[in-house]
C-alpha positions in Angstrom: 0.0 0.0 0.0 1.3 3.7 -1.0 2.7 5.5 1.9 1.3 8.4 2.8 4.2 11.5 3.8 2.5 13.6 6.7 3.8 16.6 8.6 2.4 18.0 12.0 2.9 21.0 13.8 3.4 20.6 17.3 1.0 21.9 19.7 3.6 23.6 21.7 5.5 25.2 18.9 7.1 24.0 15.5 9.9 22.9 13.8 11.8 26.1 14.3 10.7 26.6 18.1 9.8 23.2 20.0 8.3 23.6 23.2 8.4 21.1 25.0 9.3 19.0 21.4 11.5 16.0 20.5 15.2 17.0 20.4 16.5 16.3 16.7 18.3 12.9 18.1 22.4 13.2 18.2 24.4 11.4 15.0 25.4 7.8 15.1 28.7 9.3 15.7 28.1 10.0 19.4 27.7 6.7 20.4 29.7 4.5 17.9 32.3 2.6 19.3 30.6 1.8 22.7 31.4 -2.4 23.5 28.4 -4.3 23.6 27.5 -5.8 27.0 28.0 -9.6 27.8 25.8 -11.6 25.5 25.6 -8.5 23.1 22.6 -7.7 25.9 22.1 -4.1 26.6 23.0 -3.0 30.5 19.3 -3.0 32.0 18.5 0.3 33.6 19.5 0.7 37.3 16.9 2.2 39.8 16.7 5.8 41.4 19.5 6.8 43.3 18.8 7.7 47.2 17.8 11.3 47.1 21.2 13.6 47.8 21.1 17.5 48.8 19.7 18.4 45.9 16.0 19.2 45.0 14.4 16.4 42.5 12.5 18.8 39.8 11.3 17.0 37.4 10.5 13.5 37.3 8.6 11.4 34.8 5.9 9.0 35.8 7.8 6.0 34.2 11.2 7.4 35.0 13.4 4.7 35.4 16.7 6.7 36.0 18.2 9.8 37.1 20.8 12.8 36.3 21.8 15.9 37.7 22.2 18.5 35.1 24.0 21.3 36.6 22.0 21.6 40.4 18.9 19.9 38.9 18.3 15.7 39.8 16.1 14.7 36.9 14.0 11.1 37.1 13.5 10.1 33.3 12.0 7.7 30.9 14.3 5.4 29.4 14.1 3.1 26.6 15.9 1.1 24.3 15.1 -0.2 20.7 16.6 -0.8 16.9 17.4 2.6 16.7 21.1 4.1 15.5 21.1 7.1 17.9 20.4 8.3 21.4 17.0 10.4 21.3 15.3 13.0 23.6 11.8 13.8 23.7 10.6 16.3 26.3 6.6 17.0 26.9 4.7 17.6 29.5 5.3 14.4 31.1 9.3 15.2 31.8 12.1 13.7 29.6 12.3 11.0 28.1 15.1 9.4 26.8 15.6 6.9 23.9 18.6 5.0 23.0 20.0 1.4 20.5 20.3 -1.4 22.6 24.2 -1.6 22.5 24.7 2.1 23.7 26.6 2.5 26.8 24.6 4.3 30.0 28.0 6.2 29.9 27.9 7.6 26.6 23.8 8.5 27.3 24.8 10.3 30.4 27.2 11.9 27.6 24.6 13.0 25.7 22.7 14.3 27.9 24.9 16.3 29.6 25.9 18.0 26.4 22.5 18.7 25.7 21.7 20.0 29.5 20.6 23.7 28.3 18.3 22.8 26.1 16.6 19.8 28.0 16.1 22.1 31.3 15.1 24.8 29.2 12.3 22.8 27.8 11.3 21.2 31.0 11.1 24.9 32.6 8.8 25.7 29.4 6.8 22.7 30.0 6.1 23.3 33.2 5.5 27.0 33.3 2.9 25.8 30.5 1.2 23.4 32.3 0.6 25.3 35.1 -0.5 27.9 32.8 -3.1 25.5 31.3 -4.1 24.3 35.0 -4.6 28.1 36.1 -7.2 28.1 32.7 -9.2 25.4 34.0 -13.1 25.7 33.1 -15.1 24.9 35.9 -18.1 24.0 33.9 -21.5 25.7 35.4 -23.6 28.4 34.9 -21.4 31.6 34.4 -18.6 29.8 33.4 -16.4 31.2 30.7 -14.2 30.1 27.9 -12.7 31.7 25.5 -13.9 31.4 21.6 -12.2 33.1 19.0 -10.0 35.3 21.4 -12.8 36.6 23.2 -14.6 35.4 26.3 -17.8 33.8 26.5 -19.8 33.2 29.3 -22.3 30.2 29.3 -26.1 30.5 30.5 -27.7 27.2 31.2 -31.5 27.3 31.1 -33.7 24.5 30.1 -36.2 26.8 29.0 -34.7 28.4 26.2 -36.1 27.7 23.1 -34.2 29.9 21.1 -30.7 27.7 22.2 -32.7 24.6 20.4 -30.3 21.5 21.2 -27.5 22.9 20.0 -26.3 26.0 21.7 -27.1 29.5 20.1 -23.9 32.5 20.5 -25.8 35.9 22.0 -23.4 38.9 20.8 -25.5 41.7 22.3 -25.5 44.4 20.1 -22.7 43.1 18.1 -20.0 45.8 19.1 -16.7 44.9 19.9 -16.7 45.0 24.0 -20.3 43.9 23.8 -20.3 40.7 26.0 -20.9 37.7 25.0 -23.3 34.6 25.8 -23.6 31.0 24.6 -26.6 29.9 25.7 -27.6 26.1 26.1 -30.7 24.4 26.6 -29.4 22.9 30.0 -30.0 22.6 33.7 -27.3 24.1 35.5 -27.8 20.8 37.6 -27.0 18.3 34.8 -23.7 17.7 36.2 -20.4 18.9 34.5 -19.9 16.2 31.9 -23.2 17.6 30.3 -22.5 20.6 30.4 -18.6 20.1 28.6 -20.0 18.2 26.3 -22.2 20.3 25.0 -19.9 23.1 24.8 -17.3 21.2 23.3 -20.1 19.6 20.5 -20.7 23.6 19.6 -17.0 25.0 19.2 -16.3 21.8 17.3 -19.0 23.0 14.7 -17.8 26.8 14.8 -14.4 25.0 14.8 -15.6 22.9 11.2 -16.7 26.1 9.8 -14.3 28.6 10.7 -11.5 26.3 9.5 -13.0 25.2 6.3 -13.7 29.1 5.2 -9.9 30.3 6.5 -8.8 26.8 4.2 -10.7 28.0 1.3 -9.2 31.3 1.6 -5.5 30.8 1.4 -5.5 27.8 -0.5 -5.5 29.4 -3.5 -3.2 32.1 -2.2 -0.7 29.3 -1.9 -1.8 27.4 -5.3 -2.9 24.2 -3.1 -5.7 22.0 -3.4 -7.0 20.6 0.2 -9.2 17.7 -0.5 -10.5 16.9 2.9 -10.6 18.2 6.8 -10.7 16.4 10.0 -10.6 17.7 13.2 -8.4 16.7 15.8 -8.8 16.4 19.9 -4.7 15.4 20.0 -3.2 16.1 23.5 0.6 17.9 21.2 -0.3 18.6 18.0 -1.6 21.5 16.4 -2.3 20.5 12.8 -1.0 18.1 10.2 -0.7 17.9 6.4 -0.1 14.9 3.9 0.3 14.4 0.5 -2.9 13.4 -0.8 -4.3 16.9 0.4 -5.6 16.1 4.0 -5.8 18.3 6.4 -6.2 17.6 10.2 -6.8 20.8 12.4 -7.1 20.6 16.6 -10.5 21.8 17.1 -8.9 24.2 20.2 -7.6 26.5 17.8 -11.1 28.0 17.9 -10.3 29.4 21.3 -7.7 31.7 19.1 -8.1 35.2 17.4 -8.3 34.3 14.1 -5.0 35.6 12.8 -3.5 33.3 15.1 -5.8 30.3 13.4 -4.7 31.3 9.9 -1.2 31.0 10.7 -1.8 27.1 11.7 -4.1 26.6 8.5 -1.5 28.7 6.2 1.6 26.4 7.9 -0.1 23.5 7.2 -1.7 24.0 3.4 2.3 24.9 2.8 3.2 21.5 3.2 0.8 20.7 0.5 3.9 22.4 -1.6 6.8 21.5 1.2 7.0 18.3 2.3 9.6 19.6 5.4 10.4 22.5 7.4 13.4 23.8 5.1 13.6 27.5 4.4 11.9 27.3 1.1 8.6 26.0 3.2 9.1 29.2 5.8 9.1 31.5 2.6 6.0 30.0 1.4 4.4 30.5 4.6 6.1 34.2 4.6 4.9 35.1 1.4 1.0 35.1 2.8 2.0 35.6 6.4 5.0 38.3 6.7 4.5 37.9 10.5 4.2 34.4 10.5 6.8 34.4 13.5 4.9 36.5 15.9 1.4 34.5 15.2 3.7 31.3 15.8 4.7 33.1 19.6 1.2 33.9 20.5 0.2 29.9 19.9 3.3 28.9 22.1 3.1 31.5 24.6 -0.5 31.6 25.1 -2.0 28.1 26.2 -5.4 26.6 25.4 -7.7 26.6 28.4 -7.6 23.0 30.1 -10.6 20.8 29.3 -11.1 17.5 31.8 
């Protein structure tokens, strides 16, 4: 069967500004040369170390080992498979680290150590952002807000209200820019707050559908691309992705965005209809119908989606 090429953009950045994101994984040369263990086996990994002076700051949920980089003790994630070169990945989880099965723990320490300032970098990033995204939590009841299309929106729950049919209806007052604005549901405020998400979520998804689908028609042919289909996505890290045959798959919580910061995602991704990677010729397609493609791209990393859950 023809293999598909598909490129994503990250939810926490892009190619040109991971965060958190995988670390480009260090050449072959790093960690030739290392003896096999007995049996050509791979050393297994040894457990945490007692806890020294030092303060443990990040630690993974399957961490298996630990290092001090500079004055931080990290617990990470560590794997080995048929792979030529020892990989870092670093989300929201903590680090994890990836490496063949004949590599030395030696040279990973190596490589991690060398790669210190960016790996604490990105686990400060990570967490800032998550706390970010915690503080953002909806607490889904009457009153709540959310924000849909950069601006807020409070919800109204009343069961009465014919006008919000089954589906939710958007009150913009008078329309003005500061006028407030209501998304109304036919609800209880006593359904309990799995109703109450769900139904929000079921109506941004729509606006979601159609705001996408117009911002795809609009610089498609700005870019001379042919989309041939959307999906939406509810993926926990990525943004949007692109492959060959002209599908397009956009996270649904880009609708909590301004819109310039939407078309930036939908312009990225419709390049790769032309660009197949992240080399400068793709970042001047982008830049010839985005000029300030960079400071949209800051706004998506900088700025967290609300938490849903």
């Amino acid at each position: 069967m023809h293999r598909l090429l598909q490129l994503t953009l990250d939810l926490f950045g892009d190619s040109q500004a991971p965060a958190p994101a995988v670390e480009p994984p260090l050449p072959p040369a790093k960690v030739r040369g290392v003896a096999p263990t007995p049996q050509g086996m791979a050393a297994p990994a040894q457990p945490l170390r007692a806890p020294d002076s030092r303060t443990l700051v990040f630690t993974h949920p399957r961490a298996s080992r630990e290092i001090v980089l500079g004055d931080v003790r990290i617990a990470y994630a560590f794997d080995r498979g048929h792979r030529r070169t020892i990989g870092f990945s670093v989300g929201t989880e903590g680090l994890a680290v990836r490496a063949p099965r004949w590599a030395a723990i030696r040279d990973v320490e190596s490589a991690l150590q060398e790669k210190a300032g960016w790996i604490l970098r990105k686990l400060s990033e990570a967490r800032q952002r998550e706390a970010q995204q915690e503080a953002g939590r909806i607490d889904w009841c009457d009153g709540a807000q959310l924000p849909f299309l950069g601006r807020m929106v409070t919800l109204r729950l009343d069961p009465t209200d014919r006008q919000a049919g089954t589906g939710g209806l958007l009150d913009v007052g008078d329309g003005s820019a500061d006028a407030p604005q209501v998304l109304r549901l036919a609800l209880s405020p006593d359904v309990g707050e799995a109703r109450i998400r769900d139904a929000a979520q079921a109506w941004l998804t729509r606006q979601a559908r159609r705001v996408f689908t117009e911002r795809l028609a609009h610089f498609a042919p700005q870019l001379g691309v042919q989309w041939t289909k959307l999906s939406l996505s509810n993926a926990a890290t990525r943004w949007g992705s692109a492959s060959a045959d002209g599908s397009i798959r956009l996270n649904w919580r880009l609708i909590h965005y301004r819109l310039p910061i939407i078309d930036y995602v939908v312009v990225h991704e419709l390049a790769h209809l032309r660009v197949m990677d992240h080399s400068p010729r793709f970042w001047d397609e982008v830049g010839r119908v985005l000029p300030d493609y960079a400071q949209r791209r800051k706004v998506l990393k900088d700025e967290p989606a609300p938490r849903w859950g």
